[in-house]
C-alpha positions as CSV (number, residue, x, y, z in Angstrom):
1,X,-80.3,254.8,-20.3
2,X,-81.7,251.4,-18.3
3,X,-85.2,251.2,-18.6
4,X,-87.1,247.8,-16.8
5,X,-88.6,245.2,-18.6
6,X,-91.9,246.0,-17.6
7,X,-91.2,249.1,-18.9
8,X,-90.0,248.0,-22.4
9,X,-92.9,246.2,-22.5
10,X,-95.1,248.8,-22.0
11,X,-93.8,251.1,-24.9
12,X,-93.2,248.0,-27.3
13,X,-97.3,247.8,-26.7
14,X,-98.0,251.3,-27.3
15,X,-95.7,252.0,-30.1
16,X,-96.8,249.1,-31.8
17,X,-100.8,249.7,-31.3
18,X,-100.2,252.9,-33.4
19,X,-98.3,252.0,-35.8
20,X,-100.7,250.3,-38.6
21,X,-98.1,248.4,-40.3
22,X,-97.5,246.5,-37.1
23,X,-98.7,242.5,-36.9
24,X,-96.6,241.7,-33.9
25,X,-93.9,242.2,-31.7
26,X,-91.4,239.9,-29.9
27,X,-88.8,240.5,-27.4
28,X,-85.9,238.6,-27.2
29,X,-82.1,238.2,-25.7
30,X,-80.7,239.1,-22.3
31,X,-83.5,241.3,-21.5
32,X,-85.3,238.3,-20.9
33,X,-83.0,236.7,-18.6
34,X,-82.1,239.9,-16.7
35,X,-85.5,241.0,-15.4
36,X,-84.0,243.6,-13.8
37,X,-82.5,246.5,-16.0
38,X,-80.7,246.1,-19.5
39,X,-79.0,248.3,-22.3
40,X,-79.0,246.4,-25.2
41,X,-82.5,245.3,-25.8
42,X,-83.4,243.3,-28.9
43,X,-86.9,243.7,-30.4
44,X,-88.3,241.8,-33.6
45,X,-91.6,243.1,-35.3
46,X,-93.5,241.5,-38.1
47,X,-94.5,243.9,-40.4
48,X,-97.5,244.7,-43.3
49,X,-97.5,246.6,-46.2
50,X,-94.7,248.3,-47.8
51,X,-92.7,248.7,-44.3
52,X,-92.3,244.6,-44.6
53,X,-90.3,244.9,-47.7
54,X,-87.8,247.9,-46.9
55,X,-86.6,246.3,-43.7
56,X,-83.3,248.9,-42.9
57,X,-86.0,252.3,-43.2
58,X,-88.2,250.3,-41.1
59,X,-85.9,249.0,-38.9
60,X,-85.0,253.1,-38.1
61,X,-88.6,254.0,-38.2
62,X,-89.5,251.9,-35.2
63,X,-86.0,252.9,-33.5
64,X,-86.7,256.3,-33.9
65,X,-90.4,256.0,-32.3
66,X,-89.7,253.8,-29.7
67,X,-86.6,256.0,-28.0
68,X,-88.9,259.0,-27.8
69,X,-91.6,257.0,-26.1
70,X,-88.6,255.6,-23.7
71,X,-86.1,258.1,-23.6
72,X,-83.7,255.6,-24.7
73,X,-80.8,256.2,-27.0
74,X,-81.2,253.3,-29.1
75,X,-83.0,249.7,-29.2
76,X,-81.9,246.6,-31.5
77,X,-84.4,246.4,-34.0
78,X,-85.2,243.2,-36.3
79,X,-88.1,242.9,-39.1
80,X,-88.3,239.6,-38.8
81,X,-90.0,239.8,-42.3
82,X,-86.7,239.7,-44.0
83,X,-85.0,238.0,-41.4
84,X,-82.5,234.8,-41.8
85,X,-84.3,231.6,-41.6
86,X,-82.2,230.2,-38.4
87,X,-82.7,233.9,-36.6
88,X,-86.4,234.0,-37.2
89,X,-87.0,230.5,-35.8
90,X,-84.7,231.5,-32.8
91,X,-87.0,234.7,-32.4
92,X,-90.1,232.9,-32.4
93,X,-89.6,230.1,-30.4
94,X,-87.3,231.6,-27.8
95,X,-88.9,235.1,-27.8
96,X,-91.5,236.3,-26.0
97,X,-94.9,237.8,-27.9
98,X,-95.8,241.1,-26.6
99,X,-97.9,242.3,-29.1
100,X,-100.3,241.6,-31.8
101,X,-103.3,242.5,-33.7
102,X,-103.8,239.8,-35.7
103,X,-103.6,236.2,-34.7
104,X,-104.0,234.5,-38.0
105,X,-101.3,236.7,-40.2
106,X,-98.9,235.7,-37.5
107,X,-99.7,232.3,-36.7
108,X,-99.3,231.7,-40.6
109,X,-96.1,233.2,-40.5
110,X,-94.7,231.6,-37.5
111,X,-95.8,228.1,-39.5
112,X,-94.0,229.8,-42.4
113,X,-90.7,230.3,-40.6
114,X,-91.1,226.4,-38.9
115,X,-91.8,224.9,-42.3
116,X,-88.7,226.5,-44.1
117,X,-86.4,226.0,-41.0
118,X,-87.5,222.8,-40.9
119,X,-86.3,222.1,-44.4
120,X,-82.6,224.4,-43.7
121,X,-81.4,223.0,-40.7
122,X,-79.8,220.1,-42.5
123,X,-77.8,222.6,-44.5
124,X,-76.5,224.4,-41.3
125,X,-75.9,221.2,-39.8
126,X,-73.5,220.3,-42.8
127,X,-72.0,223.8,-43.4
128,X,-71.0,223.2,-39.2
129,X,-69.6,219.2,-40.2
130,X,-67.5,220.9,-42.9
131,X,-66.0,223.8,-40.5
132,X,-65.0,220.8,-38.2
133,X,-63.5,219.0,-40.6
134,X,-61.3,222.0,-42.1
135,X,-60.5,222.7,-38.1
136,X,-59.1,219.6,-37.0
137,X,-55.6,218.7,-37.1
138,X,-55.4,216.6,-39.8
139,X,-56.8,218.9,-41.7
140,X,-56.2,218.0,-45.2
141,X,-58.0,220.3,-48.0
142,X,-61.6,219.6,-48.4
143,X,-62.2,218.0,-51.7
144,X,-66.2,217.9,-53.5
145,X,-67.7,214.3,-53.5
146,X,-68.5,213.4,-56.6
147,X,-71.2,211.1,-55.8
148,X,-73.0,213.8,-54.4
149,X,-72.1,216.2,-57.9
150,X,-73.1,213.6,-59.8
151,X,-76.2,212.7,-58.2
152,X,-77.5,216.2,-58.0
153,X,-76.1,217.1,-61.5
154,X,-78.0,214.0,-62.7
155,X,-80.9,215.2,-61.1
156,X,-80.8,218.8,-62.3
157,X,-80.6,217.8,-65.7
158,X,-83.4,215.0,-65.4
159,X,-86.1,217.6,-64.5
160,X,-84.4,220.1,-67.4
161,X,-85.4,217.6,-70.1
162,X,-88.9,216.8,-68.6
163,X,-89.6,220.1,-68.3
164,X,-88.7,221.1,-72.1
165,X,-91.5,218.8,-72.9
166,X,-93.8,220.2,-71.0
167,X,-93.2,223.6,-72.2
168,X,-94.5,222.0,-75.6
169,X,-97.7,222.1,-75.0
170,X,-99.9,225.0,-75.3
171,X,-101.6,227.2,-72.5
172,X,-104.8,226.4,-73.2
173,X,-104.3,222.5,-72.8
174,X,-101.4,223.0,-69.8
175,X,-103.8,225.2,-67.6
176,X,-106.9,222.6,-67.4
177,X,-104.4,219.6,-67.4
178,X,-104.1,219.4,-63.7
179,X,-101.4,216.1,-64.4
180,X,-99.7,218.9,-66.4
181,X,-99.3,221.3,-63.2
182,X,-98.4,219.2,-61.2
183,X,-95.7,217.4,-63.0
184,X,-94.3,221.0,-63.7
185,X,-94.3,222.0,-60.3
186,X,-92.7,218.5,-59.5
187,X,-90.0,219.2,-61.4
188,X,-89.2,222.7,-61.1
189,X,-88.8,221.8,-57.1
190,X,-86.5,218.9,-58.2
191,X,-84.5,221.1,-60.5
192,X,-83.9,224.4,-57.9
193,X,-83.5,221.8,-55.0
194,X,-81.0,219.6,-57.0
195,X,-79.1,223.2,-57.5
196,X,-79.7,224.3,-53.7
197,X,-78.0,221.3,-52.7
198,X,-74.9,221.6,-55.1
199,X,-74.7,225.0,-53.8
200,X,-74.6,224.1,-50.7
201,X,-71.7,221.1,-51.1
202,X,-70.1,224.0,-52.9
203,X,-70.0,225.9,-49.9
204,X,-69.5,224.1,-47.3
205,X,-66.6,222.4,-48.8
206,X,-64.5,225.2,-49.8
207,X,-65.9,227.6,-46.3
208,X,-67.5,230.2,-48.3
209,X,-69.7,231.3,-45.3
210,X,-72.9,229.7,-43.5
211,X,-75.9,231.3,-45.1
212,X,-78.4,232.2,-42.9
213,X,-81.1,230.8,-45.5
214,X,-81.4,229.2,-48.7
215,X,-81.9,232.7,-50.4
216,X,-78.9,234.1,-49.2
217,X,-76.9,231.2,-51.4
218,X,-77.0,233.4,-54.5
219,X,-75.1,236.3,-52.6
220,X,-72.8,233.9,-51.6
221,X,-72.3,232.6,-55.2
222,X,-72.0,235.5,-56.2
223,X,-69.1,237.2,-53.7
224,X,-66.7,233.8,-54.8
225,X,-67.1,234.4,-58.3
226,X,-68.7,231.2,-59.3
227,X,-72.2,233.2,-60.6
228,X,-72.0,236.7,-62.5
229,X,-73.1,239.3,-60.4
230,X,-75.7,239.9,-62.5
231,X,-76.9,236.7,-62.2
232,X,-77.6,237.0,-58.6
233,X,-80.6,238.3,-58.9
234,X,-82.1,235.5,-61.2
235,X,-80.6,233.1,-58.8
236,X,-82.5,234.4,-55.9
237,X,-85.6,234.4,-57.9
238,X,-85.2,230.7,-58.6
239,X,-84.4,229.9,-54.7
240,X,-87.4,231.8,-53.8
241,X,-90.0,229.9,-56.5
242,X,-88.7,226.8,-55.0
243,X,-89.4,227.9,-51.1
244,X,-92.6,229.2,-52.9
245,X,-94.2,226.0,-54.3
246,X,-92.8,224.0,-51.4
247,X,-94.1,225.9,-48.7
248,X,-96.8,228.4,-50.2
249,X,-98.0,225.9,-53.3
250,X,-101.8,226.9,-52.6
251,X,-100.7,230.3,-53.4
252,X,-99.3,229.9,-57.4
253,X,-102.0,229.4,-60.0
254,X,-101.4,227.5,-63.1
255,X,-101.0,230.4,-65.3
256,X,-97.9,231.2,-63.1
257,X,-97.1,228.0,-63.1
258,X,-96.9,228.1,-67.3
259,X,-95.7,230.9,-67.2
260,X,-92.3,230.4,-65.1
261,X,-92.3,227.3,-67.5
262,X,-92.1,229.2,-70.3
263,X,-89.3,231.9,-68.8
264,X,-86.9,230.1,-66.4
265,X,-85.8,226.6,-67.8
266,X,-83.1,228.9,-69.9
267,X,-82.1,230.6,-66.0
268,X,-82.2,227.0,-64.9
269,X,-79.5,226.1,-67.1
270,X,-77.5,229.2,-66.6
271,X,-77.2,228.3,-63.0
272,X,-76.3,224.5,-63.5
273,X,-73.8,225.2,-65.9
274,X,-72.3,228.1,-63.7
275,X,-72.4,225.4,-60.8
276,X,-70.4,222.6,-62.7
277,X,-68.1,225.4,-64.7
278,X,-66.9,226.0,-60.9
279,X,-66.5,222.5,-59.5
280,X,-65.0,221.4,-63.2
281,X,-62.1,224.3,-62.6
282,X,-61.7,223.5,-58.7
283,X,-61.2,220.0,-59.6
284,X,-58.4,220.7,-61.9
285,X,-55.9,222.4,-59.9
């Protein structure tokens, strides 16, 4: 069934005035070039509460509600919530905003998804360079550069040793040490970032797949073998502490801040080692 846009306009506003967990709504795609009729229309919702983490049940939910209002078989549903970094910026900059109830949860989120964008488009830019390069026709096989391993290994291991002395000192003097925070923080970026980047060389070099964001790397990682899949996980959690204290730093209080201190430098490691384990065997054959 064709419904108008006008019309999908009308139930994205009512569906999404009743449903609590609702900040805003976004349409986007052909529907908004073809102002006539369309089939496939694509809708992205930013979401509160617990429907913001399980975006697939959510993602049905809102299907499920907005073809009863319409009549419509089905609708394309995104929570841009758990979105990929290069969609969500597509979404919000392209889309159109139909609805919302609250101006300041969204406009921190759509600063959110320009901020860590911002900081990933270099990495699709290179994963793209790489695919040309393996395309051409004198295509040779894609070898690491080991000025970039070394620099980032070099790096990696730099912010490892300054941040086993900082785990040294006690809680009580680390948390009311603001030079201590900040130092920690420093180099907790440095470290994660220096292992994002090797990551990414990784690949983009051998065409493991274009991740969508920087937390989809560990997946990635993990599908070629070069992490455990049980270490997927803890990767992720590292990528996302990073994306964390750049981009949400007023948010993590120094007790968190001692805290990851005091847990991850081992995880750290793991990954790093994992990481040069890979490029040490791929160098070899």
């Amino acid at each position: 069934m064709k419904i108008t846009l006008e019309e999908c306009k009308q139930a994205i506003i009512e569906y999404s005035s009743k449903d609590p967990q609702v900040i805003a709504s976004y349409l986007f795609g052909s529907i908004l070039t073809d102002i006539t009729v369309a089939e496939d229309i694509d809708i992205a919702f930013l979401l509160q509460g617990e429907d913001s983490v399980n975006g697939f049940q959510s993602s049905i939910k809102i299907d499920a509600g907005l073809c009863q209002l319409t009549g419509k078989d089905h609708f394309d549903v995104v929570i841009l919530n758990n979105a990929p970094a290069a969609f969500r910026y597509d979404i919000i900059t392209n889309g159109q905003l139909i609805f919302c109830c609250d101006e300041k949860q969204r406009q921190e989120f759509e600063s959110l998804v320009c901020r860590e964008y911002s900081g990933f488009k270099h990495y699709l830019e290179y994963y793209d360079d790489y695919l040309q390069k393996r395309m051409s026709k004198d295509n040779q096989k894609a070898v690491f550069n080991r000025e970039i391993v070394f620099q980032r290994v070099n790096r990696a291991e730099m912010s490892l040793k300054k941040l086993s002395q900082l785990k040294e000192i006690s809680e009580a003097n680390f948390v009311v040490n603001s030079h201590n925070i900040a130092l920690t923080e420093h180099y907790l970026r440095v470290g994660v970032d220096s292992l994002v980047d090797l990551s990414n060389h990784i690949i983009a070099v051998q065409g493991l797949g274009r991740p969508g964001s920087s937390r989809e790397i560990g997946n990635i990682l993990g599908q070629a073998n070069i992490i455990p899949m049980d270490f997927i996980k803890k990767c992720i959690e590292l990528i996302k502490l990073r994306d964390r204290l750049t981009h949400l730093y007023w948010e993590v209080e120094p007790a968190e801040v001692f805290e990851v201190l005091q847990k991850e430098l081992s995880n750290i490691t793991s990954f790093l080692n994992y990481l040069l384990q890979h490029v040490e065997n791929q160098s070899a054959q």
